[in-house]
C-alpha positions as a Markdown table, in Angstrom:
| # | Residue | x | y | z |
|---|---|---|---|---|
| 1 | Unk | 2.0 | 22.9 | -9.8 |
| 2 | Unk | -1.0 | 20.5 | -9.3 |
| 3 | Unk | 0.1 | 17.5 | -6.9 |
| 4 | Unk | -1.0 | 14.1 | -8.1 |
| 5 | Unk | -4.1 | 13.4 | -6.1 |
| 6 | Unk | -5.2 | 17.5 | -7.7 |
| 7 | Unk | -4.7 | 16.2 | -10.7 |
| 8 | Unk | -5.8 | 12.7 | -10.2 |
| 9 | Unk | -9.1 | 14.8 | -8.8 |
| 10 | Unk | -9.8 | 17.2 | -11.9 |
| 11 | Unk | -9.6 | 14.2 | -14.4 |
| 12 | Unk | -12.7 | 12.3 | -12.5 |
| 13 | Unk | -14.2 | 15.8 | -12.4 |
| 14 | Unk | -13.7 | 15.6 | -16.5 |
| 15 | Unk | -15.0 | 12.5 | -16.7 |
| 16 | Unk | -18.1 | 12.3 | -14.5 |
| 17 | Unk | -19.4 | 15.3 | -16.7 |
| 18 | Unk | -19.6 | 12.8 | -19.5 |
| 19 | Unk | -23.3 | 10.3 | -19.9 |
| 20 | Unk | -21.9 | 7.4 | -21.6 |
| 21 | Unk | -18.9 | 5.9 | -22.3 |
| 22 | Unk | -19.1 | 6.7 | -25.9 |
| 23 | Unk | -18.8 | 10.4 | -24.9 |
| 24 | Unk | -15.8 | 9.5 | -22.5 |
| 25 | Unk | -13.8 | 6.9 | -25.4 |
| 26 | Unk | -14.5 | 10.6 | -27.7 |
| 27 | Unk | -12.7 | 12.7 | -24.8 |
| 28 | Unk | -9.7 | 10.1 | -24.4 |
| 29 | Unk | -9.1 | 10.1 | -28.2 |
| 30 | Unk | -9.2 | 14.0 | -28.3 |
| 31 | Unk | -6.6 | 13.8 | -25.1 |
| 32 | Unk | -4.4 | 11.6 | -26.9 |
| 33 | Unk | -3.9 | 14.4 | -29.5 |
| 34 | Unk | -3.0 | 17.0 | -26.5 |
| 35 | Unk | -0.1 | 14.5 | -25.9 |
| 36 | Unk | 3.2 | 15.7 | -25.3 |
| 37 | Unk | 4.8 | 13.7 | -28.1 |
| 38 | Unk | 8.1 | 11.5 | -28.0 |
| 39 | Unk | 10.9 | 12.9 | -30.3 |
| 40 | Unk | 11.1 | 10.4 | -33.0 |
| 41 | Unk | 14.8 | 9.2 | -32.0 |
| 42 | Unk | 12.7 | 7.7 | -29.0 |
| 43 | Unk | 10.8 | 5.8 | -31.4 |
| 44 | Unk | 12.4 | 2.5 | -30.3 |
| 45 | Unk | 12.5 | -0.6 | -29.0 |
| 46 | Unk | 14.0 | 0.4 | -25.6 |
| 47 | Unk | 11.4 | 2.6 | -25.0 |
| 48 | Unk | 8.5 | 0.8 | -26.0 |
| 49 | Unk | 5.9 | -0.7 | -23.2 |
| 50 | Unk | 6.2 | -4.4 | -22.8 |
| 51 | Unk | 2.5 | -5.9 | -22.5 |
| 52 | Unk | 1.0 | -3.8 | -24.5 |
| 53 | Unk | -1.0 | -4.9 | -27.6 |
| 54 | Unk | -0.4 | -1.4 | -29.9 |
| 55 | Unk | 2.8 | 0.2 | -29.6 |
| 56 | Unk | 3.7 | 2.4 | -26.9 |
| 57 | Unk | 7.0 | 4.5 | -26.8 |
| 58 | Unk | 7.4 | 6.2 | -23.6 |
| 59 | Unk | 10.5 | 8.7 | -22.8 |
| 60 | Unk | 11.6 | 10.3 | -19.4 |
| 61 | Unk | 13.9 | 13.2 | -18.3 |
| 62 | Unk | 14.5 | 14.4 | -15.2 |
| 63 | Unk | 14.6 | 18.2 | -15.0 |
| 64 | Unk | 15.0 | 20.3 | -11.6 |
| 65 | Unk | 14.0 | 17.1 | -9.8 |
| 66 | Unk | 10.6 | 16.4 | -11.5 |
| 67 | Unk | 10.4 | 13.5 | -14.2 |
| 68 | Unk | 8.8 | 14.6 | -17.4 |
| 69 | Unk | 7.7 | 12.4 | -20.2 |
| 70 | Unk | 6.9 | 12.2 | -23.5 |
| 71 | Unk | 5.1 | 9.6 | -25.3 |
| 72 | Unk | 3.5 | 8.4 | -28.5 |
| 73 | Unk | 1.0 | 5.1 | -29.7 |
| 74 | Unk | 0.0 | 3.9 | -32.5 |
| 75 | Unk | -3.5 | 3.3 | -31.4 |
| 76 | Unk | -5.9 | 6.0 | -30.9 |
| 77 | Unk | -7.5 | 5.1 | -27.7 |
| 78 | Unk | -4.1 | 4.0 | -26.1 |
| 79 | Unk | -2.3 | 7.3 | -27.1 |
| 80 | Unk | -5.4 | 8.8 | -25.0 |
| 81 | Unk | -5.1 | 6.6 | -21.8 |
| 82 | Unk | -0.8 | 7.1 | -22.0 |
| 83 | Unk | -1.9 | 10.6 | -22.5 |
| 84 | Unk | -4.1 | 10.8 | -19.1 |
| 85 | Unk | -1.3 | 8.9 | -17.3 |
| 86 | Unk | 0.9 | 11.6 | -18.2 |
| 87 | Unk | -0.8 | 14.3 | -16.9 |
| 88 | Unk | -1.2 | 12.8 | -13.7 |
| 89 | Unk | 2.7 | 12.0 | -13.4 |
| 90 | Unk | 4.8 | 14.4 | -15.6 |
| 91 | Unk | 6.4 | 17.2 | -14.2 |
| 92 | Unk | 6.4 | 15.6 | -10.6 |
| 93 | Unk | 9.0 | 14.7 | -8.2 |
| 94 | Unk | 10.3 | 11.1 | -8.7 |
| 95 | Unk | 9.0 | 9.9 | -5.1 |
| 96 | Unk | 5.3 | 10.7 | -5.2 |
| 97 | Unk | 5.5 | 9.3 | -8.4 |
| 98 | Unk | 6.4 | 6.6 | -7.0 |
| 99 | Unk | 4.4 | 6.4 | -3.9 |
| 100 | Unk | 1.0 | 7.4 | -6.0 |
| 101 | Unk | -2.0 | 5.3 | -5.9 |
| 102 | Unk | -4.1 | 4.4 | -9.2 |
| 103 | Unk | -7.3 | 4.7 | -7.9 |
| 104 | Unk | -8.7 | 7.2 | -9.9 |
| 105 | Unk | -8.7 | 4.6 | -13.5 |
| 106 | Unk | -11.2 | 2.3 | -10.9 |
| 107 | Unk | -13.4 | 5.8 | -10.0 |
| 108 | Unk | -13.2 | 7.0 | -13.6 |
| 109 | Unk | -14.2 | 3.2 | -14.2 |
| 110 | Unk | -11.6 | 2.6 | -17.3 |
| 111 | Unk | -10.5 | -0.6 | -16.3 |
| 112 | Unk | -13.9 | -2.4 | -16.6 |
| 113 | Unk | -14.2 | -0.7 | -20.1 |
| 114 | Unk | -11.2 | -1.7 | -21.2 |
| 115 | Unk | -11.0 | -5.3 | -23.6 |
| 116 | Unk | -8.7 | -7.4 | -21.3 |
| 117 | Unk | -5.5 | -7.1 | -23.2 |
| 118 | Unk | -5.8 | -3.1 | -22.8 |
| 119 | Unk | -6.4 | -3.1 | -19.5 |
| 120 | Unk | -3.1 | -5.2 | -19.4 |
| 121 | Unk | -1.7 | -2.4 | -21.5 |
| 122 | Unk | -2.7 | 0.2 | -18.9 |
| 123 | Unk | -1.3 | -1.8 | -15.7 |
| 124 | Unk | 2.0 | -2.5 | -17.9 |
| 125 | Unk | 2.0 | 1.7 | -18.9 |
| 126 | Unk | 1.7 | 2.2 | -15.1 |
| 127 | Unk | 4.5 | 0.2 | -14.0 |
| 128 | Unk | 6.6 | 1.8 | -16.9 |
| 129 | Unk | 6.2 | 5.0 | -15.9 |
| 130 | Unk | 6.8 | 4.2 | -11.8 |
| 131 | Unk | 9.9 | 2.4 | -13.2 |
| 132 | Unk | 11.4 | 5.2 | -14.6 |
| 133 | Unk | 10.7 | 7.5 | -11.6 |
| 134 | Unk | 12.6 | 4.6 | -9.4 |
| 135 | Unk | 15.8 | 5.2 | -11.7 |
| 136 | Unk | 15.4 | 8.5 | -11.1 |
| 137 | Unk | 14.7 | 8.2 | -7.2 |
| 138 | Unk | 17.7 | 6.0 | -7.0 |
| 139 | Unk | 19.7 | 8.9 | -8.7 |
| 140 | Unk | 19.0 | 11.5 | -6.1 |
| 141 | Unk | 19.6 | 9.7 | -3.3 |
């Protein structure tokens, strides 16, 4: 299993290989149909994303110590940037979820492509998903 930072690591690899950001929006919207999708009994309003403009349901389980999720949009780019967040923090352990740094959407330079209310989006998907691993976190200790 890839720690954060590996995978954090491959996904600017992925990126960089890409001129423009035309190219790179194409690659997101193809990752968003890789997406582990959420079961459609998840499909509500306790699991969508607050602050996000399109509809995000996100869904956690916590199996043999490591949070996975599952998640689903509406919107095609968003369903590819939830989709790269959950690749970087599925299947890990609820702390280094936790204590993982974001600094990779800066390198792979989504943020400043991003309309301002995405962006938003993205920061609000990020805090859902550390949320969740907190719950979790506080379960285990």
């Amino acid at each position: 299993m890839m720690t954060i930072a590996e995978v954090q690591n491959e996904i600017i690899d992925e990126f960089s290989m890409f001129e423009d950001w035309e190219e790179r929006y194409q690659y997101m919207i193809d990752l968003g149909k890789t997406l582990p999708l959420i079961e459609e009994k998840y499909k509500t309003d306790d699991h969508i994303i607050k602050g996000c403009q399109s509809k995000v349901w996100v869904h956690a389980e916590m199996e043999n110590d490591k949070v996975n999720f599952t998640a689903d949009s509406d919107a095609i780019i968003t369903k590819g940037i939830i989709a790269i967040l959950i690749r970087v923090f599925s299947g890990q352990h609820p702390k280094d979820i936790i204590d993982a740094d974001t600094e990779f959407i800066d390198k792979i330079g989504l943020k400043e492509h991003l309309s301002p209310t995405r962006a938003n989006g993205l920061v609000s998907m990020i805090k859902q998903l550390k949320m969740y691993a907190i719950a979790y976190q506080t379960q285990l200790n």
